[in-house]
N, C-alpha and C positions, 0 to 999 in steps of 0.2 A: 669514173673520173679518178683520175692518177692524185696520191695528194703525198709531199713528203714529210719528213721527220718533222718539219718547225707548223706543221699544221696541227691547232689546237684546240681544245673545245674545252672550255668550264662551264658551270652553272650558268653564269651571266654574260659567256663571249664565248663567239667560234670564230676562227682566225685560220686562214688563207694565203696562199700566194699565188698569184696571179703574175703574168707579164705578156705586155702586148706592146705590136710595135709594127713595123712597114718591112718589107724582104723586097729587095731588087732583081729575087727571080725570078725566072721566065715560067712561062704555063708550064713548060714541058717539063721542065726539073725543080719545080716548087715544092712537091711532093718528098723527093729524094733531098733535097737541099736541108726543109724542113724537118726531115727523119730524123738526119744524123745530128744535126744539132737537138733534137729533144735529147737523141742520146746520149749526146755529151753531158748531159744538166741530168738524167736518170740514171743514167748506169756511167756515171762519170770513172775515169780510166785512174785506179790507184796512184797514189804518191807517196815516194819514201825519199827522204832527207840523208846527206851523209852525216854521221854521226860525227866526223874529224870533224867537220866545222863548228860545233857545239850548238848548230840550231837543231830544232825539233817542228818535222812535220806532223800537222796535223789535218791534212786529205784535203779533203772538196766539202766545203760548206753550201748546200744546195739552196741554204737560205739567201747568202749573200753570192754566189753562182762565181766563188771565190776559192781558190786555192788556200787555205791558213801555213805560217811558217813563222813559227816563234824564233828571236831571238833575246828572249828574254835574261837567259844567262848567258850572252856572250858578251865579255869585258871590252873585248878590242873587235870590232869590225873583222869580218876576212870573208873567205869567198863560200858562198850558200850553191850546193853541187845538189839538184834533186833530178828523179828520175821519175819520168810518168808512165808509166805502163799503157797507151794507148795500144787501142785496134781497129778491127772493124764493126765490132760490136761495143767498143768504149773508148770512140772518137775524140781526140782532144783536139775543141776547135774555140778560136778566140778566147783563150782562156785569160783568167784576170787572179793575181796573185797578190796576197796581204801580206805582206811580213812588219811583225810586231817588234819594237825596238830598232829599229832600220837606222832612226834618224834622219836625215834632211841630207844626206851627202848622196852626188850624184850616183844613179847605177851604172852596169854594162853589162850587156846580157849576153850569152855564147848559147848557141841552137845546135846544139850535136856537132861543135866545136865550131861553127860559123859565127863570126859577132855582127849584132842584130844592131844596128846605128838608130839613134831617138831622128823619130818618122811617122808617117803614114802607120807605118807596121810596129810600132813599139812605143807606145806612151807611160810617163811616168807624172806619181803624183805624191802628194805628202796627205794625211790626217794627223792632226796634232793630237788625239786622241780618238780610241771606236771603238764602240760598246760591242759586246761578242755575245752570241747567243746565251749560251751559258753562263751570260752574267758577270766575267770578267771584262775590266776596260783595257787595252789595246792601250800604250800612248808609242811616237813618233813613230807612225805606220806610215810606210812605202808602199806606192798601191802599184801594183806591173800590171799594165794590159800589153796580149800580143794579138797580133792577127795573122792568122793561118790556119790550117788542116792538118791535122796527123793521124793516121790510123796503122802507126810501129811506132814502138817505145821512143822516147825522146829522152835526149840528156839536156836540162838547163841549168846553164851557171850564172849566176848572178855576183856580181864581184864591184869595189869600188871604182870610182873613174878618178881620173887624176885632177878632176876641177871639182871644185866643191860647189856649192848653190852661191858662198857668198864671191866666190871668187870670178861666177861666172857674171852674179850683178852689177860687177868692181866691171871688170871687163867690157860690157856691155853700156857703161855707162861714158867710160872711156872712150866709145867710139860715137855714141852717137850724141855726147856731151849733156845729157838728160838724163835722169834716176827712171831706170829701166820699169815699164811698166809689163811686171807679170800679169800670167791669166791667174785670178784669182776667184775662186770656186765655194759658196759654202753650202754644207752641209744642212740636213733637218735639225740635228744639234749643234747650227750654230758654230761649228767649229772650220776654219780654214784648208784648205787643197791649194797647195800650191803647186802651179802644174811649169816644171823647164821644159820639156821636151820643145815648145817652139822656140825657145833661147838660146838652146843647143844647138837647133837647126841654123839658127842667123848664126850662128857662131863657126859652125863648120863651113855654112858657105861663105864666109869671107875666110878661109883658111886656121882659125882658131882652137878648134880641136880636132885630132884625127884620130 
């Protein structure tokens, strides 16, 4: 049995990770489908952060099956430029990205310069604070999930959007003359996710953001 880095053993506890779950592939490609996703999660494909933006990457947490991206020393918001080194032996697929100090202001994410619209394929969320392996607490974390396949290096940008979360409440509430009911999500510790990505969505398709 394969076991990673946050597998533990003391005198009085051994501690594990485990995940189980349902796949919608077929007989024939269960095997292959299967593969490459363990290896995204084992031999997950490096990541380096540009240094001009003043965040700091810090790889693939195999605990939380999460990309880490500090912004802890950046004063002013600006755009987070990382690069993943994907292949065929370290597949980047549905990968899910933390960035620490983000705050609550909407993202936009650019795919090897294509921009990725809040969807099906790109969900965003908040943690008002999140406890990190190592002991440090995380607070206004931006949680990125994408979905897709890559096995050649990827560029992604992550940059502000020009509505902010309260502007899109304001907005929303404006048309449907009701205080906008987010999905709101909470955590084992109790702390709040608040997720726009479907708010976006009612927003764009009445013409609201482009």
């Amino acid at each position: 049995m394969w076991y990673s880095d946050q597998w533990q053993k003391t005198s009085r506890q051994f501690n594990e990770i485990w995940l189980s779950g349902f796949t919608n592939a077929t007989p024939a490609n269960v095997g292959s489908e299967l593969s490459a996703l363990a290896k995204s999660w084992q031999n997950a494909p490096t990541m380096t952060a540009d240094s001009a933006t003043g965040a700091v990457g810090y790889g693939y947490d195999i605990g939380q099956r999460a990309y880490l991206l500090d912004f802890e020393s950046v004063t002013q918001l600006s755009t987070a430029i990382i690069q993943i080194n994907a292949s065929s032996d370290s597949p980047l697929i549905n990968p899910t990205f933390l960035i620490n100090n983000y705050g609550m202001d909407t993202p936009k994410i650019r795919i090897n310069g294509q921009l990725a619209g809040p969807g099906p394929d790109f969900r965003h969320g908040y943690y008002s604070t999140l406890d990190i392996e190592d002991g440090r607490q995380w607070q206004d974390v931006l949680i990125i999930w994408l979905k897709g396949e890559w096995y050649n290096p990827v560029q992604i940008k992550i940059f502000e959007s020009d509505v902010s979360m309260e502007q899109v409440i304001l907005i929303l509430k404006m048309i449907t003359g009701h205080t906008v009911d987010l999905t709101i999500v909470e955590n084992l510790d109790g702390d709040l996710v608040i997720g726009l990505s479907d708010a976006i969505i009612m927003l764009q398709q009445i013409g609201g953001i482009r």
